[in-house]
N, C-alpha and C positions, 0 to 999 in steps of 0.2 A: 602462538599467533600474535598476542600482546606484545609480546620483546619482539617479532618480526617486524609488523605494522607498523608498530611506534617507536620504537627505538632505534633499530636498524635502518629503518630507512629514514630518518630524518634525526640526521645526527650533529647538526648545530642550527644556531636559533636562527640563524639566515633559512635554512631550509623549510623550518619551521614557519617563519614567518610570511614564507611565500606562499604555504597552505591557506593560510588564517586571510590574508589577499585577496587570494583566488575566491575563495567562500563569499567575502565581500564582496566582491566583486559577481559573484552567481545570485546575491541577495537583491541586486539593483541597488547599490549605495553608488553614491559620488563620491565620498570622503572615506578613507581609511586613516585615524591617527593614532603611531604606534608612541609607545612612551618606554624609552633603554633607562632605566638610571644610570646617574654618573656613580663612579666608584664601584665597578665590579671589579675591573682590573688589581685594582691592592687589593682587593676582598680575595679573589684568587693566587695570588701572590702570597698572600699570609696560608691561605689554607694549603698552597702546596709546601712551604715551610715545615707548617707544623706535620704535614704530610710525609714528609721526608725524616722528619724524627721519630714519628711514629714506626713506620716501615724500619727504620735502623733499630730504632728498642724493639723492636719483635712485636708490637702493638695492632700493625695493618699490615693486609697483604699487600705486595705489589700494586701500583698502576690502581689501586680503590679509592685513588683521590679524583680519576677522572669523574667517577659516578659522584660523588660527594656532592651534597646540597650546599650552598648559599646561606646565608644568615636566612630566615623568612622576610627580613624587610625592604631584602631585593627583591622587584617585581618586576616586570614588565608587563603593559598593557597596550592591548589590540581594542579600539574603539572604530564601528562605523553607522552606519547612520542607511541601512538599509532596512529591507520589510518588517525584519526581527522575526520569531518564531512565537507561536502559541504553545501551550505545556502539552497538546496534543501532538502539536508539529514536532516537538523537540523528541519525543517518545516515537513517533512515527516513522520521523524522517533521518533526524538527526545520530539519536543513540544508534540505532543498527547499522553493526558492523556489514553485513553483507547486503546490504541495500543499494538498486544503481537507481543511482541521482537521474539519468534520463531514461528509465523504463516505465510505464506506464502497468497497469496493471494485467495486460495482455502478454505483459513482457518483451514487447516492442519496445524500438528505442525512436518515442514520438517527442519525448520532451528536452528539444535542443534547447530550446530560450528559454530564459530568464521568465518568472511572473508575471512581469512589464511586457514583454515581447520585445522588447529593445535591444538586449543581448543575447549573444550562443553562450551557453554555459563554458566554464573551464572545468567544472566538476563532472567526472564519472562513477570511480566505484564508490564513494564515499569513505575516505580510508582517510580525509586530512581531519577530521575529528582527531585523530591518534596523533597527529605532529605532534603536539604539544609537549608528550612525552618523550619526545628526543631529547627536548631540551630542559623539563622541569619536571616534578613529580607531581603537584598538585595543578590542575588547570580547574579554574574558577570561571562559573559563565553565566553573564546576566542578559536575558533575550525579551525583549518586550515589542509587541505587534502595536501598530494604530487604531484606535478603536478604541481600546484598552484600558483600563485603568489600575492595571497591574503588572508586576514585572516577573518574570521568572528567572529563580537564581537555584544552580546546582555545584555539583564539585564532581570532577573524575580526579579521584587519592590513585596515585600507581599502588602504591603500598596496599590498599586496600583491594584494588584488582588480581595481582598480582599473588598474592596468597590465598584467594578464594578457592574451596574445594569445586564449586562450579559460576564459569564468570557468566552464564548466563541467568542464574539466579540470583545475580547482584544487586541490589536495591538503589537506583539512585535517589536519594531524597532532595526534594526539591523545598525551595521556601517562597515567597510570595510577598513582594512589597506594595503595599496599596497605598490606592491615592496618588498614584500617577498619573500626570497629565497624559489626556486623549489621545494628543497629537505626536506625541514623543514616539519614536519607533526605534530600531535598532539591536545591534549585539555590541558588548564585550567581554575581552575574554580578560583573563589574570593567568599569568603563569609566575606560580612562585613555587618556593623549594629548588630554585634553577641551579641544574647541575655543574659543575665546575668547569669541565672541559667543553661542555656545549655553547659556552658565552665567550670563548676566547677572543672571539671577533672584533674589532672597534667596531663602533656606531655607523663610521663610514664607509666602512665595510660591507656592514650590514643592508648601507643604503644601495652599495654598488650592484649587490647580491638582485636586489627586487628589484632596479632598475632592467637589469639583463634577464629576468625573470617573468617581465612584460612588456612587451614593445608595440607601439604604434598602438596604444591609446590617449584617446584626448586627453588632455589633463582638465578642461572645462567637464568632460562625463565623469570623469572618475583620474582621483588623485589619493597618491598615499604618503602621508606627512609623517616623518620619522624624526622626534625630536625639534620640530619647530618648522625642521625643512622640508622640501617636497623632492620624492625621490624621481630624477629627472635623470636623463642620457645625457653622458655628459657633450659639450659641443667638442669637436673631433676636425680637424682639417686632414682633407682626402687630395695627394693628386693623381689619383687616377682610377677610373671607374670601367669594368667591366657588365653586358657588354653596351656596344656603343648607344646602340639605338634602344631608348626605354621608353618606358608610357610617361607621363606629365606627373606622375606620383614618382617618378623613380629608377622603379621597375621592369625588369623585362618578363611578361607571361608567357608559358610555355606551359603544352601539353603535351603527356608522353603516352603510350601504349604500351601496357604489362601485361602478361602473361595472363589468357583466361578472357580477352577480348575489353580488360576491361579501362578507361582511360583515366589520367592524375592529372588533375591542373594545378598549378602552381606561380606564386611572383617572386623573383628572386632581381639580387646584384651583388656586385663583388665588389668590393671596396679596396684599396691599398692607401695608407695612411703614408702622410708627408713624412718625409727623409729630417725636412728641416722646419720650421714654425712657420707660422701663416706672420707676415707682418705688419698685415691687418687686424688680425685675433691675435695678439698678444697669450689670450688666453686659454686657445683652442688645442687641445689635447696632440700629437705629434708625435714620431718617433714609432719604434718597434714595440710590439703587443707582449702582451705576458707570454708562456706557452702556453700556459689554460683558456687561454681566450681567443687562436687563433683559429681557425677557421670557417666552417659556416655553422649558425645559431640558426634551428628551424624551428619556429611556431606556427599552433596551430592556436586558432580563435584568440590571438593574441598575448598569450603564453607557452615560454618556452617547452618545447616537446623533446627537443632533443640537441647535442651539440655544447661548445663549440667543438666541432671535429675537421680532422682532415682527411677523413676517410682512409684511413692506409697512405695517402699519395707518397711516395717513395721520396725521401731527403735527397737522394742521391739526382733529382733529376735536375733541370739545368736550370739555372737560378734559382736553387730552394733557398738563396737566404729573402726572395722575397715575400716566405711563406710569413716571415718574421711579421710582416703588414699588414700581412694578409686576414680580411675579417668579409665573411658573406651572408646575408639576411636574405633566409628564405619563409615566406609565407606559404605554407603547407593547411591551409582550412580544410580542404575536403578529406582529408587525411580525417579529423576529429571529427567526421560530420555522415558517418557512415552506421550500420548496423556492427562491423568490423571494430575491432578497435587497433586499429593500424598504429595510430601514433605510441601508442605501448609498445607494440608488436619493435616499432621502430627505434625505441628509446633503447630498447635491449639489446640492438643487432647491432644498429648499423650508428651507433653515434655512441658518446660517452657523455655523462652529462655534467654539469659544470664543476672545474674542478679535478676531475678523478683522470687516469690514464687514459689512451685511447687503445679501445679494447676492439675498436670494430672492427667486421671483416673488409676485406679487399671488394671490388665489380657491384660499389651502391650504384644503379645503374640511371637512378629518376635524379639522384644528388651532381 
C-alpha cells in the first residue's frame, strides 16, 4: 500500500507538489512558498553517467538509477503560513493513512470547509501525506499552531517504512523547538534524498504544472511562489469563444438530468486560441496547444479533477484540426460536494489526467 499510495501515484515532484498545495491550501494559508534548488539538472546528468557505467560493469541493475537519490544537499521546500497542526492533530489527523479529511465522527461527510469557513476543502481520503514519496525518500515536517510556543518537527524515512515487519507499529518520533513566538503558525515540509527521475522537470515546468492544477483562485486569498515567482495562467489570446451567450464571469451554466432522478449543475466554455498573435499583447500565448493539454480541464472546488480530455471525440470528424486549439474550463463543484465521491469516480472513467493517454470511454454524456 506504501509503493501504491506513494510512489505510484505521484511519480514526479510536479505531482507532488500539487498535493503539498492543495493541504495549504485546506490549512486556510494565503501564501504557499516552494523553494527547487538550482543545479539538479548536472546532478542528474552525472548520476546517470556514472549510472551507465555501473549497469555496463555489471555493478547495477537496469533502469536503478531512476530510483537513485540525490546528493542530501538537494532539497526542496514547501513553506505556508496557514493554521499549522498541534502534535495531537499531526497523530490524529495527519499520520492516518485511512482517515477521510471531511468525515465527522458519525461518518458523515459534514466537514466541506476549511477551519475558517471560508473554503471547500480540496482534501478527501487523506493519501497526499504520501506524495512526497514519489519524489524523495525522506520528507521532513515542521508544523507549529498559534497560540504556541513550540513547534513540531518529525520525519517519514521510506527506507525505514518500507522494511518494517509491521508499518503500523511504526514509531514516529517527534522533537519539539521551544521558545517560539505566539504568533507564528504554519507548516513546512523538506523533501530531500530526492529521487533522480522524479525531478527531471525544470522549475517552469513545474510552475506550469500547479498553475493548471488550480484554477480560478484569487491570488490576493491564496498564492503559490515557486522560486521568487508566482505561479499564475499564463495570458492566452482567444478568437473565438463557445458558446455565445455566457454570464458576466464567462461562463455558460447548465443543468443536466442523470439517471436515478437525480440533477448536475455545472459552468463551463470552450475556448479556441488564435491562429496568429494578438498585436496588441505582443506577449499573449497563441498558436496550437500541446496534445496533452487539449481539451476540456474539469475542477472541482478549484482544483483539477480531471482532464485535459477529449472524450473519445473522433479525429476523423470535420474540422478536427481545430481540436489543435482547442482548450474548455469546466467548473464541476457539486461533483466534490456530495456524500458520493463522484469526482474520483470521474477521474478514473471518463477523463485522463494531465499528461497521460486518453483512456476514456466514448457517450460522457453531462461533458
Amino acid at each position: 500500500m506504501l509503493e501504491a499510495l506513494g510512489i505510484n501515484m505521484y511519480t514526479s515532484i510536479g505531482k507532488c507538489l500539487v498535493e503539498f498545495v492543495a493541504n495549504a491550501y485546506d490549512s486556510d494559508a494565503r501564501t504557499v512558498g516552494i523553494s527547487i534548488p538550482e543545479g539538479i539538472a548536472s546532478a542528474r546528468a552525472a548520476m546517470r553517467e556514472a549510472a551507465k557505467k555501473a549497469v555496463a560493469d555489471g555493478e547495477k541493475a537496469p533502469f536503478r538509477v531512476l530510483l537513485e537519490p540525490l546528493p542530501d544537499d538537494f532539497q526542496i521546500v514547501i513553506t505556508d503560513d496557514g493554521h499549522g497542526m498541534t502534535p495531537r492533530e499531526v497523530e490524529d489527523r495527519f499520520l492516518p493513512i485511512n482517515r477521510k479529511r471531511r468525515a465527522d465522527n458519525t461518518g458523515s461527510e459534514t466537514n466541506m470547509k476549511s477551519e475558517s469557513g471560508r473554503r471547500y476543502v480540496m482534501g478527501r481520503k487523506g493519501l497526499g501525506k504520501l506524495a512526497g514519496f514519489g519524489a524523495a525518500e525522506l520528507v521532513t515536517i515542521r508544523t507549529k499552531r498559534a497560540g504556541e510556543t513550540f513547534a513540531t518537527v518529525f520525519k517519514l524515512d521510506y527506507n525505514d517504512l518500507k522494511n518494517a515487519q509491521n508499518l503500523a507499529a511504526v514509531l514516529i518520533p517527534a522533537s519539539y523547538e521551544e521558545g517560539q513566538p505566539s504568533e507564528e503558525m504554519g507548516t513546512s515540509v523538506v523533501l530531500s534524498r530526492l529521487k533522480c527521475d522524479a525531478v527531471k522537470y525544470s522549475v517552469d515546468t513545474v510552475r506550469s504544472i500547479i498553475s493548471e492544477s488550480f484554477f480560478g483562485i484569487d491570488p490576493a486569498d491564496f498564492e503559490v511562489i515557486v522560486n521568487g515567482d508566482p505561479c499564475e495562467e499564463p495570458q492566452v489570446y482567444y478568437e473565438y469563444f463557445y458558446p455565445e451567450h455566457r454570464g458576466a464571469d464567462g461562463y455558460a451554466s447548465v443543468q443536466i438530468d442523470v439517471d436515478g432522478g437525480e440533477a448536475i449543475n455545472f459552468d463551463y466554455v470552450v475556448k479556441f486560441r488564435a491562429r496568429e498573435p494578438d498585436p496588441a499583447r505582443p506577449d499573449a500565448k497563441y498558436g496550437n496547444l500541446d496534445a496533452a493539454k487539449r481539451g476540456a480541464r474539469i475542477y472541482c472546488n478549484k482544483r483539477l479533477a480531471a482532464g485535459p480530455s477529449l472524450f473519445k471525440l473522433p479525429t476523423g470528424t470535420h474540422g478536427f484540426h481545430s481540436h489543435s486549439y482547442m482548450e474548455c474550463l469546466v467548473r464541476a463543484d457539486q461533483l466534490d460536494r456530495l456524500t458520493v465521491d463522484l469526482a474520483a469516480i470521474m477521474h478514473r472513467a471518463d477523463a485522463r489526467p494531465y499528461g497521460q493517454s486518453d483512456n476514456s470511454p466514448s457517450g460522457c454524456a453531462w461533458a
